[in-house]
N, C-alpha and C positions, 0 to 999 in steps of 0.2 A: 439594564441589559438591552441590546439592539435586537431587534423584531424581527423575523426572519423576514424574506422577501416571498411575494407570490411564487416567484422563481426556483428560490432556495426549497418553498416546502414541494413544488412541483420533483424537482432531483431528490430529495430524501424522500418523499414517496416512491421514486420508482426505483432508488436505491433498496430497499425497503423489499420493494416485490421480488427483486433479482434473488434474495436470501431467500427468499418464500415461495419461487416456484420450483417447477419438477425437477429441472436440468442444472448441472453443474456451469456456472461458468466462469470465464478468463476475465481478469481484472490488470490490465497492465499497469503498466508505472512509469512516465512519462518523469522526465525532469525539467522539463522546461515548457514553453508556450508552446513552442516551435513541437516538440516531437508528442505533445496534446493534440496539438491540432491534425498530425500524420494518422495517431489510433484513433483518434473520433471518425476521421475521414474513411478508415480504414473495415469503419463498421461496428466498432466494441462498443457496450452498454454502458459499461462505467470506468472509470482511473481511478487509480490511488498515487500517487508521489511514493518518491523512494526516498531516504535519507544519506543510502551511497550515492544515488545519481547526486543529488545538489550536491554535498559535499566535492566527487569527480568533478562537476561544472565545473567549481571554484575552487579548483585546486589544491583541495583539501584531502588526507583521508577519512575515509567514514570511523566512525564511534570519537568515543572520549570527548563529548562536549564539543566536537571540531567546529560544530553548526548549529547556531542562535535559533532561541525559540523566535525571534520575532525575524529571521532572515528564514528560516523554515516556514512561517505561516504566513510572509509575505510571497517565497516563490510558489507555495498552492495557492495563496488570492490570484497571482495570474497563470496559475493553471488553471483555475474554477473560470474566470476569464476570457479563457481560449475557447473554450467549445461551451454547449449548452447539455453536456453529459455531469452524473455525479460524480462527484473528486471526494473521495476519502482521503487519510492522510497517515504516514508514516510517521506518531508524534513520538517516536524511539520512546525514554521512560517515563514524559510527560516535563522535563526539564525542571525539574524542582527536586531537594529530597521529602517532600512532603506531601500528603492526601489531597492538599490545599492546594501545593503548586501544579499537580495532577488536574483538578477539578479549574483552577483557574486555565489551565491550556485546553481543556475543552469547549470554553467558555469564549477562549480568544480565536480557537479555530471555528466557533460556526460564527465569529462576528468575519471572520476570512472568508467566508459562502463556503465550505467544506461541509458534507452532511453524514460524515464517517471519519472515526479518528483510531488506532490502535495504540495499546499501551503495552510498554513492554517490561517485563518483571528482570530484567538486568539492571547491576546497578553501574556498571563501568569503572568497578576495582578488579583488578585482574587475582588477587589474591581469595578473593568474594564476588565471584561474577553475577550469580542469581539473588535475589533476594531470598527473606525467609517467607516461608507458603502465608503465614499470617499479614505478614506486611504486606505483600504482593497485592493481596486480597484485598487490603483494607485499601490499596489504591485506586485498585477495580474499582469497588462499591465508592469512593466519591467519585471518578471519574462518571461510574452511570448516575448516578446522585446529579452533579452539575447537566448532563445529558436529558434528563427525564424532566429536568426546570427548565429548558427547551421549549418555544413554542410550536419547534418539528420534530420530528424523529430522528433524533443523531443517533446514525449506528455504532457504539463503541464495540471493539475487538482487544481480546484482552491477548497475551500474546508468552507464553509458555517456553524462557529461552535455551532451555537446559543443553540441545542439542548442536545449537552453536557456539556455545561453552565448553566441549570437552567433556559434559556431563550424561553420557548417555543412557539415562537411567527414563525407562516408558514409563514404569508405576510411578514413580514420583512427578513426572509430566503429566501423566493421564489425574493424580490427584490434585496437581494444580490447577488442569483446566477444571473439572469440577469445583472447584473451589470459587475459579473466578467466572463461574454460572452459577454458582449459588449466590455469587456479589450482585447479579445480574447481567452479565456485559452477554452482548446478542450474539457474538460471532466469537470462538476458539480460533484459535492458532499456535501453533507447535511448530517454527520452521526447523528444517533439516532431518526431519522422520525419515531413516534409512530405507524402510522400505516397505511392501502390500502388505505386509502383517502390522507393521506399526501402526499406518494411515487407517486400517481397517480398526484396529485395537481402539486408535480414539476416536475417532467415528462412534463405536458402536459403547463407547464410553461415557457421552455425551448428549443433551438433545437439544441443542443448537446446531446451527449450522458451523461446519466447520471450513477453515481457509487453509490453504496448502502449496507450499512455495516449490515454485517446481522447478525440477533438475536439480535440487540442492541435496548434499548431505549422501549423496549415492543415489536418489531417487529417479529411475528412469521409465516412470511412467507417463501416458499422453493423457489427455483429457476427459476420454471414453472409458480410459483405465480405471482413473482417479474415482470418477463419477459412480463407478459400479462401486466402486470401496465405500462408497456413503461421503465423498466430499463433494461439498457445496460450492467452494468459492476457489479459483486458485490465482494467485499472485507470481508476478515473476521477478518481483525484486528490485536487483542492479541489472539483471539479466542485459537488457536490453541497451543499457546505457554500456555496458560492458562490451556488448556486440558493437555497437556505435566505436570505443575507444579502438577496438580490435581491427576496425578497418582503417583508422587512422593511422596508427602504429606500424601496420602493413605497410599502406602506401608510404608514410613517410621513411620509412625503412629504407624499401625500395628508393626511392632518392637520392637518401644517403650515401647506402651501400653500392651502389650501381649506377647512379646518377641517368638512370634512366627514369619512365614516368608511363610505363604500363598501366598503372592501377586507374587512369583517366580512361581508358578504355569500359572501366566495370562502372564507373561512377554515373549517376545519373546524369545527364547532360541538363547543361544551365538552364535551356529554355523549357524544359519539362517540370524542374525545379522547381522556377519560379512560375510555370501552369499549374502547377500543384499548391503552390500555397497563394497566387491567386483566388485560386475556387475555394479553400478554406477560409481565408479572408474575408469572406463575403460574411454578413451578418448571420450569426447560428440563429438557427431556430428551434423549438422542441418539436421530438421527433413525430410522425405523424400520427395520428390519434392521440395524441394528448396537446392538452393546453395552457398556456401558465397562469390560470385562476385558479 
């Protein structure tokens, strides 16, 4: 197994703290180098990869195996690349049907520089979307198994998919995230919690930190909201890669339909563009007051 770097345990340390101090916070989801480098610049602590965004890059759709475990842990090695922030990773159901291929893609995302990975209890039969609470569980516990044989702290998030399956059942969610804390995995996640009572329900159902995907499933809370319900960490998903396609679509629209080119007016202009990733270009460093010993 490859030996973490100075580096790597500097980012899983201070991945580490963000779960463990007072305040809730934002964890976006970059899909590429390029829009890493815009939220590092932009001020946020940490990223995580999305599995819709690469997929959208590559003109795929997201789910159903569309995206290689080893083209997913190559496009976070250069997201972990881009800046000197922690990059967690969207590792969908760990790419394998087995505890073993779970436990092996943890093993291959912190040899990526990743120092957080989530696991999701879907299996991508549409007839059988979730797994059974047992099996689910038993992926958990190797994925933290392979994590804890780590020479740093990889954050595993184990990840409760009922509600993006049409399953909208909270007790049976709320007993799978129990279940995959009792496997050990450090971080919960339940996307598409409809709404303050749900978030509040596993929050106060659990005693880890929990993650909470925001604007999805109905949920139209802000951060301060979230924060008071007892979540820890929140996620935006495809969010943003969505917001990105949405301006494209527009302007291109606009061209099409009208043959005019409005949308140049809203866009940021070239030379600010390339001022901008200029000054990110420049060699990252870690941030001040810490060091990479």
């Amino acid at each position: 197994m490859q030996s973490a770097t100075a580096d790597q345990n500097r980012r899983a340390r201070a991945f580490r703290a963000l779960h463990e101090g007072p305040d809730a916070f934002v964890i976006p989801n970059p899909w590429d180098a390029g829009s890493a480098k815009l939220l590092a610049g932009l001020g946020f602590a940490a990223l995580a990869t999305t599995s819709g965004g690469l997929a959208f890059s590559l003109g795929r759709p997201d789910g159903d195996n569309q995206v290689s475990r080893a083209e997913a842990l190559a496009n976070a090695a250069d997201i972990v690349a881009a800046t000197a922030l922690p990059v967690a990773a969207d590792l969908e159901s760990g790419y394998g049907p087995t505890p073993e291929d779970v436990a092996q893609t943890i093993r291959l995302a912190a040899e990526a520089g990743l120092v957080g990975g989530s696991i999701e209890d879907a299996t991508g039969d549409p007839s059988a979307p979730v797994l059974a609470p047992e099996a689910a569980a038993e992926r958990v516990r190797a994925a933290v198994e392979a994590a804890r044989a780590l020479d740093f702290p990889f954050t595993v998030t184990a990840r409760a998919e009922n509600f993006l399956y049409g399953r909208p059942d909270l007790k049976d969610t709320i007993a799978r995230l129990q279940a995959y804390q009792e496997a050990g995995a450090d971080v919960l996640y339940a996307p598409g919690l409809p709404d303050a009572a749900a978030v509040r329900a596993v929050c106060e159902s659990v005693d880890r930190p929990v993650n909470v995907l925001a604007a999805a499933g109905g949920l139209d809370l802000g951060v301060a909201e979230l924060a008071e319900l007892g979540v820890r960490r929140i996620s935006l998903g495809s969010a943003l890669v969505r917001a990105a396609l949405g301006g494209l679509l527009a302007a291109a629209e606009e061209v099409r339909t009208t043959g005019t080119f409005g949308f140049t007016a809203r866009a940021v202009p070239y030379a600010r563009a390339n001022e901008i990733f200029t000054e990110l270009s420049e060699p990252h460093r870690p941030p001040k007051g810490e060091t990479s010993s």
